[in-house]
C-alpha positions as CSV (number, residue, x, y, z in Angstrom):
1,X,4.0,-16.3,28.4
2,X,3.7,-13.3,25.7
3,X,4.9,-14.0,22.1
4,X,8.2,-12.4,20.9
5,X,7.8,-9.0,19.6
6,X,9.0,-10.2,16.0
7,X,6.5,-13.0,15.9
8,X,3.8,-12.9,13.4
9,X,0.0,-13.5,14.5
10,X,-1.2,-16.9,13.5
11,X,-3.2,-16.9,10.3
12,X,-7.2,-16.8,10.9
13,X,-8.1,-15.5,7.3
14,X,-9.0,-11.9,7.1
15,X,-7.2,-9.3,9.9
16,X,-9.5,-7.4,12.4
17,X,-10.3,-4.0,11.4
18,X,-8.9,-2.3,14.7
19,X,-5.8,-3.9,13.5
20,X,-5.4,-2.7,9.6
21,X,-7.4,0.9,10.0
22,X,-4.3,2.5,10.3
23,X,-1.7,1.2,8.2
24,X,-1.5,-1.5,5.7
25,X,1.3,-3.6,6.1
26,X,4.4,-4.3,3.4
27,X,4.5,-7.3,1.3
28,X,7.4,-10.0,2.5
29,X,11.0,-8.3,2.2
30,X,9.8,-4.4,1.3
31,X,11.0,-3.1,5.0
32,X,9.9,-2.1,7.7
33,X,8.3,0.9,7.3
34,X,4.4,0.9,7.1
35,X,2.3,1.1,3.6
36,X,-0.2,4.0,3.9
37,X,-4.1,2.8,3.5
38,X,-6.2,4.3,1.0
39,X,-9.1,7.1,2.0
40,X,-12.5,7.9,1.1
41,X,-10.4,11.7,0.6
42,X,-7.7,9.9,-1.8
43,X,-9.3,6.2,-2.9
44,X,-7.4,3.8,-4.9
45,X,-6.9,4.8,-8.5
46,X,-7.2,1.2,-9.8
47,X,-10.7,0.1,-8.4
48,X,-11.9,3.4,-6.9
49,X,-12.7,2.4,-3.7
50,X,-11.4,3.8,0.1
51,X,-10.6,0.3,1.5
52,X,-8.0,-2.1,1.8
53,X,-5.5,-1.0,-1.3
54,X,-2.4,0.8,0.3
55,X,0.5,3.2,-0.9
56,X,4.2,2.2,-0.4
57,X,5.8,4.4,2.1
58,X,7.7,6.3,-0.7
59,X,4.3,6.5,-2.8
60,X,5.6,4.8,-5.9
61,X,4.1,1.3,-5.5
62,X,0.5,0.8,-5.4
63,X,-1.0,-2.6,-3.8
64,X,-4.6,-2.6,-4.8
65,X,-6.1,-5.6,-3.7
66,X,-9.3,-6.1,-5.8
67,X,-8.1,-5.2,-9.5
68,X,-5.2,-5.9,-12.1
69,X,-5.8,-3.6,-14.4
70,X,-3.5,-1.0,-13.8
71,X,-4.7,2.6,-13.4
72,X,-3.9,5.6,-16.0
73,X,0.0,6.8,-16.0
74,X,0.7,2.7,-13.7
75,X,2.0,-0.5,-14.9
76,X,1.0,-3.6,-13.6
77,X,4.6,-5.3,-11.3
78,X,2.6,-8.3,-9.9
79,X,-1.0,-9.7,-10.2
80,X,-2.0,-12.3,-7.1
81,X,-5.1,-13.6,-5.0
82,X,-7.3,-11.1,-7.0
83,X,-5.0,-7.7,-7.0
84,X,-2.1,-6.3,-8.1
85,X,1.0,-4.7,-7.4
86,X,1.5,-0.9,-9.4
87,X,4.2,1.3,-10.4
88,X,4.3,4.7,-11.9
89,X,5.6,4.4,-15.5
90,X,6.3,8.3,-15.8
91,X,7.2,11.3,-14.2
92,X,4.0,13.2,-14.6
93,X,1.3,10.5,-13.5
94,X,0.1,12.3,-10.4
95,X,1.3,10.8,-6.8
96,X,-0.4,10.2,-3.7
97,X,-0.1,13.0,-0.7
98,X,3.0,12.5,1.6
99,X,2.4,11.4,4.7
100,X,2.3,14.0,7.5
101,X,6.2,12.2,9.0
102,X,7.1,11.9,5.4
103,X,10.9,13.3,5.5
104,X,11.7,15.8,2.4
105,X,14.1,14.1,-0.3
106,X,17.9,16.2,-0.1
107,X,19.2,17.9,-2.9
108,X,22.5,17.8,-4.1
């Protein structure tokens, strides 16, 4: 008998890697859309590195999972287990590159 669709894998400490390459998940109540990993193209601005951190799907949240110091033009929302949770704290910090389904904000 299969799990429900909705269920949530039993904890076993870190994921697999075939099952974070590609996205990194949201924290608890932040939707459903997918957080966009970190690259060795556009690493994390608060430890430098191309692993594990992740963008919010809207690119104004940073989860960077091995520092909480926040990066230049970043506050610090949330420190826990190690990392931290960032948000821009001006207009001109620079933003990570939309994703490639990204849909164009409307003017009005």
């Amino acid at each position: 008998m299969n799990p429900p669709k909705n269920a949530r894998p039993a904890a076993t400490g870190r994921a697999s890697k075939s099952s974070t390459d590609s996205q990194h998940t949201a924290p608890a109540g932040a939707g459903q859309e997918r957080w966009r990993r970190v690259t060795k193209a556009y690493p994390c601005p608060a430890c430098g590195k191309p692993d594990w951190c992740g963008w919010a799907p809207d690119g104004e949240l940073l989860k960077c999972e091995r520092v909480t110091e926040a990066p230049a033009g970043m506050i610090l929302v949330k420190a826990a287990d190690g990392g931290a949770l960032f948000k821009y704290c001006d207009a001109i910090a620079p933003r990570p590159p939309k994703s490639p389904g990204a849909k164009k904000a409307r003017t009005i």
